[in-house]
Structures are given as C-alpha cells and as structure tokens.
matplotlib code that plots the C-alpha trace (Angstrom):
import matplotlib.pyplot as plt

x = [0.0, 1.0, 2.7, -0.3, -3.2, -3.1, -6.0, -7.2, -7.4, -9.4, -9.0, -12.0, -10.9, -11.8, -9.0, -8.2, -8.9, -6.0, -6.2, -3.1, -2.3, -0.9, -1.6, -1.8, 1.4, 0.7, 3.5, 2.4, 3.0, 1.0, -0.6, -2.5, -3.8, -6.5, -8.6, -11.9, -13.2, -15.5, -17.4, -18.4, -20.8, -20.3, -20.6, -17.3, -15.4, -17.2, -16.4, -12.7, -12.3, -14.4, -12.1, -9.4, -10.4, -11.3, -7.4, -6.4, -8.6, -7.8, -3.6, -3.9, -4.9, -7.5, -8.6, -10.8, -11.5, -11.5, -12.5, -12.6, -14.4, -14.5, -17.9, -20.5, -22.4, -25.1, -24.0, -27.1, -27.5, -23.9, -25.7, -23.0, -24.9, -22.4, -19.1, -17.4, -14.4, -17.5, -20.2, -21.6, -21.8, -24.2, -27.4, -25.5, -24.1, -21.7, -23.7, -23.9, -24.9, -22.0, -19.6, -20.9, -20.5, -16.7, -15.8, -17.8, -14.3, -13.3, -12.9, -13.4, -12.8, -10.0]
y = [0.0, 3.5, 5.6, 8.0, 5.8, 6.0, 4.5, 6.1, 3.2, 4.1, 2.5, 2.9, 2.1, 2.6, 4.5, 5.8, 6.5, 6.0, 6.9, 5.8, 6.7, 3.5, 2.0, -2.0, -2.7, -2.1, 1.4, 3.6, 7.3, 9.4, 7.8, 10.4, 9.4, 11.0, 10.0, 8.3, 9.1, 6.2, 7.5, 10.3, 11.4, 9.7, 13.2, 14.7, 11.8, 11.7, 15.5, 15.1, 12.2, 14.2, 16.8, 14.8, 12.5, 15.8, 17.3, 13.9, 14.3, 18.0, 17.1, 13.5, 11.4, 8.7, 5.6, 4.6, 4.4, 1.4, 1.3, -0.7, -0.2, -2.2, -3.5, -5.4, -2.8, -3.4, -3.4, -2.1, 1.0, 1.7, 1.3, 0.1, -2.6, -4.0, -2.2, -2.4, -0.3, 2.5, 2.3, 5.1, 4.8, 1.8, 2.4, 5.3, 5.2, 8.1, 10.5, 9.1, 12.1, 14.7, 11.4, 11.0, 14.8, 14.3, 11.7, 14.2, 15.3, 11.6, 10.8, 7.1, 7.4, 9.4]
z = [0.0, -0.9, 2.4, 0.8, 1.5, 5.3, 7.9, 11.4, 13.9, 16.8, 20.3, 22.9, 26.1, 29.9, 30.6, 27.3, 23.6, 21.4, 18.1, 15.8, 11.5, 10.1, 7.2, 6.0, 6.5, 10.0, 9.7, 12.7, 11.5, 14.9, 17.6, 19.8, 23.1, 25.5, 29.1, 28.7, 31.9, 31.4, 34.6, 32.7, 29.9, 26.3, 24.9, 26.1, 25.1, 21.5, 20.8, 22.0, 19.1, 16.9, 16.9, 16.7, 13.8, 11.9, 12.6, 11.1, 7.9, 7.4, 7.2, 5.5, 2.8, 4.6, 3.0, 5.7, 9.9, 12.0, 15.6, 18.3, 21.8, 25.3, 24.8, 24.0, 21.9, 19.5, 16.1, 15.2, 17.1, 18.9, 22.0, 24.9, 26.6, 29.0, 29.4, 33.2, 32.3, 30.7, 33.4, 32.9, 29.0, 29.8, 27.7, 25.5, 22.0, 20.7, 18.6, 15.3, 13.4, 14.8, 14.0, 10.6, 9.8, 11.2, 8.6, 5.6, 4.9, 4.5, 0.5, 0.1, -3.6, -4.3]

ax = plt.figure().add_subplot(projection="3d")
ax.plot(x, y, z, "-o")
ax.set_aspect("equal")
plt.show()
C-alpha cells in the first residue's frame, strides 16, 4: 500500500482512547492518546475524538477508519450494553450524526 493511503485506527478504552495513523502494512505514522473518563458522559469523550479525527482528515490522505471499543455494543445502534471499564456509558451510543459529519471530509474514492 502506498505511504499516501493512510488509515485512522481508533481504540475505545476505559482508561483511554487512542487513536493511531498506520496503514496496512501495520506502519504507525502518529498515535495520539486521550482519558476516557469512562465514569463520565459519552458526549465529552465523542467531541474530544471528533475533533481529533477531523485534525487527522484536514492534514492527511485517509482511505478509511476502523475502531474498536470495550464492549459489547449493539451493532445495530452503537448502544453500549455492558461495558465495566465504561459504566456510565451503559445504555448510550456516541452521537452518530456529529460522528458522521466528522468523517464528511473523508474521501473514500479518491
């Protein structure tokens, strides 16, 4: 894969969020870390990757996202149904519509 053709791996964790550009050869260029405070709302964690993910996009060529959270959550909402390490998230999902609008400056096709 082409060093231009990067990927934003995402890392939901109870203690933290890490969020890493690599591509599929597994290179790491950035990895950015940040508190969950898992005993706290979803929201302020959601904005904090929002804003991150869409520093990301505005500086690099992304060919796609991938992300992976302490769960289980319902694939069919994003609802976290039973998350220790995220207690408080229990019953939440990260708001789907100020996520999508974050990845609007992702070009799939390019």
């Amino acid at each position: 894969m082409s060093i231009n053709k990067k990927i934003i791996a995402v890392d939901i964790g109870g203690t933290n969020i890490r969020v890493a550009i690599t591509n599929s050869d597994g290179e790491i260029f950035k990895k950015i870390s940040f508190q969950t405070n898992g005993n706290k709302d979803i929201s302020i964690a959601t904005e904090n990757l929002i804003s991150i993910v869409q520093d990301i996009l505005k500086k690099n060529k992304i060919l796609g996202v991938g992300v992976s959270s302490a769960g289980p959550i319902d694939p069919y909402t994003g609802i976290y149904k039973h998350s220790p390490n995220l207690s408080s998230w229990l019953g939440y999902n990260h708001d789907q519509k100020k996520l999508e609008a974050s990845l609007l400056l992702l070009d799939l096709f390019s």
